[in-house]
C-alpha positions, 0 to 999 in steps of 0.5 A, a space after each residue: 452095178 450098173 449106172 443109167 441116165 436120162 432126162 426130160 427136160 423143158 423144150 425151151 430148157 436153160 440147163 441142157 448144157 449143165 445136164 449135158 455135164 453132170 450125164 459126162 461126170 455120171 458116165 464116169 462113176 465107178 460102179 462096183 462090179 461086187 454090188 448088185 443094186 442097179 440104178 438109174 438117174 433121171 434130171 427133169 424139170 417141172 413148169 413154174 419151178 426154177 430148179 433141176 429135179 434129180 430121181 436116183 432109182 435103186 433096184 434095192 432099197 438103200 440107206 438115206 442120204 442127207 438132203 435127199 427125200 425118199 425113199 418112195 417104192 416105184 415098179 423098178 425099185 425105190 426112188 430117191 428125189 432131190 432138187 439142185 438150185 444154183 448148186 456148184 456143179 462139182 457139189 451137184 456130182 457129189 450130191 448125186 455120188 452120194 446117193 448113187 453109192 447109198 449102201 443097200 439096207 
């Protein structure tokens, strides 16, 4: 299983430092060489909204996870979205965990 990370965020962004973080935290995930269902987490932000946007895209579809919408079908596999307030950054890594780790249906 391999993990990737991006980010598109707003040039004039107040959460680069905390996306920086939560890409370290991420980068240090360990993936199960057993499981074949790649993904990707992609932090972005939208105009008008104060809060961090996450998408975790699988390859395959995946159970839910509490607090995360989806699963929406997308031409690399199927996303899940969640958005973080002033969450902990230690809960956001977990959140993320969680659904990165999402058992294949």
């Amino acid at each position: 299983m391999g993990i990737s990370v991006r980010h598109q965020l707003l040039s004039s962004s107040r959460r680069a430092a905390d996306v920086e973080r939560l890409e370290s935290a991420i980068g240090r995930f360990r993936a199960d060489p057993n499981v074949a269902n790649n993904c990707e987490v992609a932090f972005f932000e939208m105009v008008g909204d104060e809060q961090l946007h996450c998408n975790v895209t699988h390859r395959h579809p995946t159970k839910s996870v509490t607090g995360w919408a989806g699963p929406g079908h997308v031409p690399d596999g199927f996303v899940h979205n969640r958005r973080f307030g002033d969450a902990p950054h230690n809960e956001v890594v977990r959140h993320i965990r969680d659904m990165v780790f999402a058992a294949r249906v």
